[in-house]
C-alpha positions in Angstrom: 0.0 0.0 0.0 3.0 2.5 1.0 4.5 1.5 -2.5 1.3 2.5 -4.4 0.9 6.0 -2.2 4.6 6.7 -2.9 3.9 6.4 -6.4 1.0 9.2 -7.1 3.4 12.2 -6.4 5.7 11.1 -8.8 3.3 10.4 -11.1 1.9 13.7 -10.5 5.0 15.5 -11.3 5.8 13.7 -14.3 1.7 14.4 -15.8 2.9 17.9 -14.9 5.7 17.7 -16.8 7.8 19.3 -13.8 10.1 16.0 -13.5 12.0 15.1 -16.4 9.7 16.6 -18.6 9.4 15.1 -21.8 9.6 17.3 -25.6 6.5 18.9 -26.7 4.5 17.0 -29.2 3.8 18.7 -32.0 -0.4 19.0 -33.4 -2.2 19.3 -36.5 -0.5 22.7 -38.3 -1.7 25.2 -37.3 -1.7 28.6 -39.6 -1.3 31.6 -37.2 -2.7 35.6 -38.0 0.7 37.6 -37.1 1.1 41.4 -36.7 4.9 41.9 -37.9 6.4 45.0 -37.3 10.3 46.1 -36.6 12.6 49.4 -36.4 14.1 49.9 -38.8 10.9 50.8 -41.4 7.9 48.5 -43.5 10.2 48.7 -46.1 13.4 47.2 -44.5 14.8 43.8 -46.6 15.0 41.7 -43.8 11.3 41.9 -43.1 10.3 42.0 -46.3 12.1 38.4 -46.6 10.8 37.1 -43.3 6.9 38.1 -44.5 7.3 36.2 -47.4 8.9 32.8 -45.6 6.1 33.2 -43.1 3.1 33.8 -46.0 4.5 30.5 -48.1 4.3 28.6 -44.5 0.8 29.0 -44.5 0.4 31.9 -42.1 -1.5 35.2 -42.4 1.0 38.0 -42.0 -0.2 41.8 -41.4 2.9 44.2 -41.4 2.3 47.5 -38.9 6.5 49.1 -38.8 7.3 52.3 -38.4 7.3 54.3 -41.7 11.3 54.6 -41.1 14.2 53.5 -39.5 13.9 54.3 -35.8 16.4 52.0 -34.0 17.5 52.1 -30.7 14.3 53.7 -29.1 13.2 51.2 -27.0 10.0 51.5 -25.6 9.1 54.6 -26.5 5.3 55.4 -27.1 3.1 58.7 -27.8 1.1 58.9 -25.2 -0.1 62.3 -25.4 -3.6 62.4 -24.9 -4.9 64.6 -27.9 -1.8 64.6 -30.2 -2.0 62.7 -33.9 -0.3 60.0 -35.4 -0.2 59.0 -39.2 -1.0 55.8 -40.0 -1.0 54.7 -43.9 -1.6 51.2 -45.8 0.5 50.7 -48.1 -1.1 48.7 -49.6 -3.2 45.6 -48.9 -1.4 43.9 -45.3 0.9 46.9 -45.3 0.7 49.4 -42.8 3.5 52.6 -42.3 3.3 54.3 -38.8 4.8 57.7 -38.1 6.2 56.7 -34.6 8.3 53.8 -32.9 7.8 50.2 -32.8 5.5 50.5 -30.0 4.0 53.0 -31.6 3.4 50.7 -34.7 2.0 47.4 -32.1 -0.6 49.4 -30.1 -1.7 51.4 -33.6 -2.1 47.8 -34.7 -3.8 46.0 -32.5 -6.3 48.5 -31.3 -7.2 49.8 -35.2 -5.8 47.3 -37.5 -6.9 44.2 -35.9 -9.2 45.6 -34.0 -11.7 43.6 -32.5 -9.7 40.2 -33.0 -6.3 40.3 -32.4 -3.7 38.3 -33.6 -2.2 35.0 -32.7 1.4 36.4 -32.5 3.3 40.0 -33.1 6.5 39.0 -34.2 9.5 41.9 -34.6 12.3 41.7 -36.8 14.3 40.4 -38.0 16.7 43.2 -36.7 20.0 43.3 -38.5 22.3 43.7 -35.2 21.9 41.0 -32.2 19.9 42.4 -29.6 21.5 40.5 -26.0 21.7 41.4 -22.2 21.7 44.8 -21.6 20.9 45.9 -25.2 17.6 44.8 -25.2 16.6 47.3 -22.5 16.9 49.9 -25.5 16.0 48.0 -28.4 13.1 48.8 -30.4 12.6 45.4 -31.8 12.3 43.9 -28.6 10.4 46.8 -27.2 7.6 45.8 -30.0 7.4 42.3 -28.2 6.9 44.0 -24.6 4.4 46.3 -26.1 2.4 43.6 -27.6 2.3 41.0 -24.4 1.5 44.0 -22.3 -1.4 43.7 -24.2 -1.9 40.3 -24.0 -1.0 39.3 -26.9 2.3 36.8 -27.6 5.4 37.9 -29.4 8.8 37.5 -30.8 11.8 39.5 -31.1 14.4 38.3 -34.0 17.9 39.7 -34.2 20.7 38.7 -36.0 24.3 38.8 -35.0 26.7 41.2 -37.3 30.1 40.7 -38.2 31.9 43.7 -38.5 29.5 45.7 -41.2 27.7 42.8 -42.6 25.1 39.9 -41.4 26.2 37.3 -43.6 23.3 34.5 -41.4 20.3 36.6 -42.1 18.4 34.7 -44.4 19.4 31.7 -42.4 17.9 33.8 -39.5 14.9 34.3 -41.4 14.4 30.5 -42.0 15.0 29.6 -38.2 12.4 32.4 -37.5 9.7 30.0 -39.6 10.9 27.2 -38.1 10.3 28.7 -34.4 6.7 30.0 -35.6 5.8 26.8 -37.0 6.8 25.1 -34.0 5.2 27.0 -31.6 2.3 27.0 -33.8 2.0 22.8 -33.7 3.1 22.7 -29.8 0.5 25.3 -28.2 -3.2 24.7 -27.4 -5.0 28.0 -27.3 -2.4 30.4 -26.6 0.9 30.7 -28.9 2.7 31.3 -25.5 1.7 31.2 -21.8 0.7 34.6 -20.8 2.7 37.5 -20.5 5.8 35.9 -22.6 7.8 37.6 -25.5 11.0 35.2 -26.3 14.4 37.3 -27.6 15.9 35.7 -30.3 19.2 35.9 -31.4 21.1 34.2 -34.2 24.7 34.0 -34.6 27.4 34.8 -37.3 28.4 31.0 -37.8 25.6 28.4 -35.9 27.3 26.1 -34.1 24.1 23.3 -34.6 22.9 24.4 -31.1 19.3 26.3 -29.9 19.7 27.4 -26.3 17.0 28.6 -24.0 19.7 31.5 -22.2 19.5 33.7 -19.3 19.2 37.7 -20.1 22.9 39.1 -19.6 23.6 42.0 -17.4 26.2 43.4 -19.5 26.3 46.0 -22.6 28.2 44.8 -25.4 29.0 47.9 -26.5 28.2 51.3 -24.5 28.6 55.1 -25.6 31.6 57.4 -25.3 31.4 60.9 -26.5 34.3 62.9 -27.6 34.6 67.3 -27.7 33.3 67.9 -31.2 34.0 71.9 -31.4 33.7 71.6 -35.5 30.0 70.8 -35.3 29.7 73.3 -32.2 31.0 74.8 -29.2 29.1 72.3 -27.4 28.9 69.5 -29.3 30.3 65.8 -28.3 30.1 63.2 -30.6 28.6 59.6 -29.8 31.1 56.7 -30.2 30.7 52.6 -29.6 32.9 51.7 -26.6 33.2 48.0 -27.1 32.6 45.8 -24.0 36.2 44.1 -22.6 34.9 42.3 -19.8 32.6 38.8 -20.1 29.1 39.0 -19.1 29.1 38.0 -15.3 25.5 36.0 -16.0 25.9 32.1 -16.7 24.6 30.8 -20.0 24.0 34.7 -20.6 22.0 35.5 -24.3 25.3 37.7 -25.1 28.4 34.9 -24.3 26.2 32.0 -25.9 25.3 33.7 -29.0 29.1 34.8 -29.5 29.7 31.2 -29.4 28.0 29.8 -32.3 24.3 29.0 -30.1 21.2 30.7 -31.6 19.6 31.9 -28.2 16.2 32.3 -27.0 15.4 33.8 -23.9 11.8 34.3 -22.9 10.9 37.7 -21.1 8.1 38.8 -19.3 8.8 42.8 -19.5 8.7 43.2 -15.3 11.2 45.6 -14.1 10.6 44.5 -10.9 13.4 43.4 -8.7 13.4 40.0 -7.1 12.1 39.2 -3.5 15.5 39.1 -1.6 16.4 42.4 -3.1 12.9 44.0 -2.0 13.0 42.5 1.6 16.4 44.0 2.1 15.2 47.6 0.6 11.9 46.8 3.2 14.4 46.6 6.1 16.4 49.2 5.1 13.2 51.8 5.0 11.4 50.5 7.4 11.5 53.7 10.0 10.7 55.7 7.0 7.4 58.0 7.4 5.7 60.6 5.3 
């Protein structure tokens, strides 16, 4: 009898799929209707080529980007009550928004699929990897937080450059297909569970691998700014200061992706900091008053 009790948790945990969890089984395909923006503009290539992939997999694809290239704005939004935005189509599942990638998700799913919003915004692919502490200011990944905000499902694509060039992107473009469809035949109602956005990067040269990775902490490359008295007296220029140090995270997006893994970390756009660090801030304010 102690045997058979003994049993039932464990059988529990592995129905749950918390112990040892078995891979996803894929379904019936399953064609999804996908909002597909980015930052750098409706009419960037890499877009272009990923709308296409996604159409000839069966899927229903509604483009709503900015009308140009507005990288590196990160979660920007108008929201000032009163003000106006432009909005044109294109043409037929082609939209052009005057503002930023968040911008071009909420324009989208209030007034382009309004009513009955899609299965899954996808963003990018963004020619530049988007990892750790980059993705706090990236636009393409803003889109995703934007969109789950909302409630709906979303993913960020980047790809990695070397030096000037992205010589993986159409492979980048073909994993992205491959990711839809498979989330597509693994989910049951929702594309994700609720709240989720995944950040994907892919690499210069894939080593074979697809990692699930932690966020990284780090910036790969920051900003220094030099005196630039020819433009103006008080003009400094912006320059890239390249990163020297490793990222201090283990399995971070940014020391995974450099070598070889595409990586695919799932986010949940809370800022908030983690329990310990709050209890210790609640200690340390506790005599606080008014």
């Amino acid at each position: 009898m102690f045997k058979r009790i003994a049993l039932i948790p464990v059988l529990l945990l592995a129905f749950l799929g918390v112990a040892n969890p078995a891979p996803a089984q894929a379904h019936e395909p399953r064609h999804l209707r996908i909002l597909l923006t980015n930052d750098d503009g409706y009419t960037s290539a890499y877009l272009q080529g990923l709308r296409q992939k996604l159409i000839e997999a069966g899927h229903e694809v509604t483009v709503v980007a900015p009308d140009s290239d507005v990288s590196i704005t990160g979660t920007a939004i108008n929201a000032k009550f009163g003000t106006t935005l432009q909005a044109t189509q294109k043409e037929p599942g082609v939209w052009a928004v005057g503002g930023s990638p968040s911008d071009a998700v909420a324009f989208g799913t209030r007034v382009v699929f309004a009513g009955n919003p899609p299965d899954l915004v996808v963003s990018g692919p963004n020619p530049g990897e988007n990892v750790a502490a980059t993705a706090n200011y990236s636009g393409t990944v803003a889109a995703t937080i934007t969109a789950i905000t909302g409630g709906i499902p979303a993913v960020a694509v980047s790809v990695a450059r070397s030096g000037g060039s992205f010589p993986s992107a159409d492979q980048s473009i073909a994993f992205a297909v491959k990711l839809v469809d498979r989330l597509a035949a693994t989910s049951r109602g929702a594309v994700l569970p609720a709240r989720t956005a995944l950040n994907v990067n892919y690499p210069v040269t894939p080593n074979g691998k697809v990692t699930v990775a932690k966020l990284g902490t780090s910036l790969p490359f920051s900003t220094d700014y030099t005196l630039d008295s020819a433009a103006c007296a008080t003009c400094y220029r912006i320059l890239p200061l390249p990163a020297t140090a490793p990222d201090p995270v283990t399995d971070a997006d940014r020391t995974l992706l450099a070598a070889g893994n595409v990586t695919i970390t799932p986010l949940d756009g809370n800022w908030e900091a983690g329990p310990a660090t709050a209890t210790i801030i609640r200690l340390r304010l506790n005599a606080l008053t008014p």
